[in-house]
N, C-alpha and C positions, 0 to 999 in steps of 0.2 A: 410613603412620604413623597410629596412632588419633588421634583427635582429643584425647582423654584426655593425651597424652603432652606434650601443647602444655602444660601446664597443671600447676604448680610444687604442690609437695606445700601451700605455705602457701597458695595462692589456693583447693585444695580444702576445706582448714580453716574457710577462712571464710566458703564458702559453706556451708557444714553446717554454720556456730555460727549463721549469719544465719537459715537454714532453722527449726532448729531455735529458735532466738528466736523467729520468728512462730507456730510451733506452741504455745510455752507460751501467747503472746500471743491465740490461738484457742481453747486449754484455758481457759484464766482467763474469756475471752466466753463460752462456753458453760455455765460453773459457776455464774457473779454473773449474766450477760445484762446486763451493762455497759458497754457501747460506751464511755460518754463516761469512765468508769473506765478501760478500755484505753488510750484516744486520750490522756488525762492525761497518765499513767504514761509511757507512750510520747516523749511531749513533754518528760516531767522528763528523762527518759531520755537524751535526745540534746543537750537543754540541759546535760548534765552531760559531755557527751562531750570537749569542748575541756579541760575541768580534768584529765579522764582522762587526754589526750593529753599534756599540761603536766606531769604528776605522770610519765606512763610514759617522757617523751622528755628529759624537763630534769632529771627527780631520777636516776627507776633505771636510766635507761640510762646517766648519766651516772657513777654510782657505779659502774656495771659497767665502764663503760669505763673508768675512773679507775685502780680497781682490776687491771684485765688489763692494763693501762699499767706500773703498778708491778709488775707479775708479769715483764712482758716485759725490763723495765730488770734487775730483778735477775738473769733469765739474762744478758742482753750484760754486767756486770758480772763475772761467771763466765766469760764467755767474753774480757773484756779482761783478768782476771786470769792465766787461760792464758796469752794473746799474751805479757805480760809477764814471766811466769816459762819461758817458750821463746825467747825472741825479746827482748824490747823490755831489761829490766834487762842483759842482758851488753850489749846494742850500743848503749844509755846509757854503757854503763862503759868501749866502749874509745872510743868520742867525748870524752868528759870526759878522759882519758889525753891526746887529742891535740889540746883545744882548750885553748890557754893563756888563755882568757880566762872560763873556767870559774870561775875565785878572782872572780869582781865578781860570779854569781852564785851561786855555793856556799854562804853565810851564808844567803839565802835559801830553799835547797832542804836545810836539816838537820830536816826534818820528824819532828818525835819527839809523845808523848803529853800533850804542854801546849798543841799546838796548839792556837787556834781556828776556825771560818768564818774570822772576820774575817785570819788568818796566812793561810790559804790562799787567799782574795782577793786579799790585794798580792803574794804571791808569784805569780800568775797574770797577774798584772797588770805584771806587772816583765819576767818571762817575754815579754809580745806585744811589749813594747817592745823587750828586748833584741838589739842588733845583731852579730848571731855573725860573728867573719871566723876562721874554720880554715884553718890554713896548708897547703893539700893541694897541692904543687908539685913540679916533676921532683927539683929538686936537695935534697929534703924527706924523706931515707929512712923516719923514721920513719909518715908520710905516703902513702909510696908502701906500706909493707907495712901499713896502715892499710886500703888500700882493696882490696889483695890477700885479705886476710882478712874484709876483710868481706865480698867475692863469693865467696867458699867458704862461709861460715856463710850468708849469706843463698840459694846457690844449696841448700844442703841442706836450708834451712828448706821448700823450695819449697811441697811437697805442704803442708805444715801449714798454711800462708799459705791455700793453694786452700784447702784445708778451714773457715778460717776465713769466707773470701766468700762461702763456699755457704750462710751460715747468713742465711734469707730476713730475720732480725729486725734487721738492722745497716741498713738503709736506712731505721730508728727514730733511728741513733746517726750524726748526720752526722759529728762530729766525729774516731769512732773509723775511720769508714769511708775519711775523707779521709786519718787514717793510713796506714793499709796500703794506698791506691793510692799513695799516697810511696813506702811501703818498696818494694813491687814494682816501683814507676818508677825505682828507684836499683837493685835488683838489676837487672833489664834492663839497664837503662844498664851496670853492671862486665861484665855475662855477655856481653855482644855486644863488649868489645872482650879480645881476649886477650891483649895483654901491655900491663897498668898501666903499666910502667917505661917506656916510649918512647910518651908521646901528645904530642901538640902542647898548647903553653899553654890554649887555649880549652877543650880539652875537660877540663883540671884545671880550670880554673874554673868551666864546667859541675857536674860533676861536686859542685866545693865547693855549690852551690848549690843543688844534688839533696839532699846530705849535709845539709847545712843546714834544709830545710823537713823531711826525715825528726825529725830532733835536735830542733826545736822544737816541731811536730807533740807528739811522742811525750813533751817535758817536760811540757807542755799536759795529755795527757791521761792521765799519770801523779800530776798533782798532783791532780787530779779524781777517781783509782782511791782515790788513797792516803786522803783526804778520805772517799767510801765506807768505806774498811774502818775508819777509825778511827770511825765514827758507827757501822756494823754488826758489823763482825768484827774484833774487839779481839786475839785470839789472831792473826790473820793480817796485822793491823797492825802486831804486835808483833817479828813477822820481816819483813817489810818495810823499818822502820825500822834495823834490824841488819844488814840487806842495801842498805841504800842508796848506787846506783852514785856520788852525786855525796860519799860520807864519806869520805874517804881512808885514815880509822880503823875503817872498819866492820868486825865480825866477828860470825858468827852466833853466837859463845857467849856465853852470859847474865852 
């Protein structure tokens, strides 16, 4: 291997800007025959260096990074919008069907365009508090075809869910991220056992508790999407709110 090859395209940079630096720095001696002009110059030069470094590492890199920050967010917003128009709104809406204790938090989640920050704060906040018990038990038919259905939609969702992991920017979005190892921890959990209708008590109560952190999870950071679109995308807010799993009354026509 050349020895050349040891040696990153930016370190060759800088030895031919340094190179170069000294040549003009011997041009300018040789035209004035000023030494102590040079050695000055040279002096201002490197005394100015640390402001250099302050202005290039604290301002503009920071802007830049600031910037590619928000570039980044608004794709995984794109991409938690998807999740939720494939995935997360229908299995909000048959969770809400089967939890009876939805009515103590439904007032809070009728998200429409008079919200403010401040509605969407207590409603997030009401939300971490809240203690979900879903009645998911043998003798619970509605319950039992609850969690039958939902391992069919969630085993067909499979590939899309993959597709969603792969995207290397989600390890930006703790939040979204800890979603979907729920959802996948709960489809695992339906798909490995094959017949819902005869488990033993534990594993329903398992199960409710998979059910569970998916269902808050995904309130969590539904109230957060929806918040987005109502500050950015007013048009895609506007069917959101007309599509909301937790309205009983909702209908997409205007």
């Amino acid at each position: 291997m050349k020895l050349s090859d040891y040696f990153d395209w930016r370190v060759k940079l800088g030895i031919l800007l340094v190179l170069l630096s000294a040549m003009l720095y011997v041009v300018h001696y040789l035209i004035f025959n000023d030494a102590h002009g040079v050695f000055f110059y040279i002096g201002i030069d490197i005394a100015f260096v640390p402001i250099e470094v302050l202005l290039v590492v604290l301002v503009v890199e920071n802007a830049i990074s600031s910037r590619e920050k928000k570039l980044m967010m608004e794709k995984l917003n794109m991409v938690i919008g998807v999740f939720f128009s494939e995935v997360g709104t229908d299995l909000m809406r048959t969770i809400v069907e089967l939890d009876p204790d939805t009515v103590e938090i439904r007032d809070e989640l009728f998200v429409n365009d008079s919200w403010t920050s401040k509605d969407f704060k207590t409603a997030k906040e009401k939300i971490k508090r809240f203690d979900y018990t879903l009645p998911i038990k043998n003798d619970n038919l509605e319950s039992i075809n609850f969690l039958e259905n939902t391992k069919e939609f969630l085993v067909e969702k499979r590939k899309f869910l993959l597709a969603l992991l792969e995207n290397p920017n989600l390890l930006e979005h703790e939040t979204f991220t800890d979603l979907l190892w729920a959802v996948f921890h709960l489809m695992e959990e339906l798909e490995k056992r094959e017949n819902i209708k005869n488990l033993p008590p534990t594993d329903y109560q398992h199960l409710t508790g998979d059910t569970v952190r998916v269902y808050s999870l995904m309130i969590q950071e539904w109230l957060q999407y929806m918040e987005h679109l109502e500050n950015n995308y007013p048009y895609l807010f506007s069917l959101a709110v007309r599509t909301n799993p937790f309205d009983p009354d909702s209908k997409v026509m205007i």
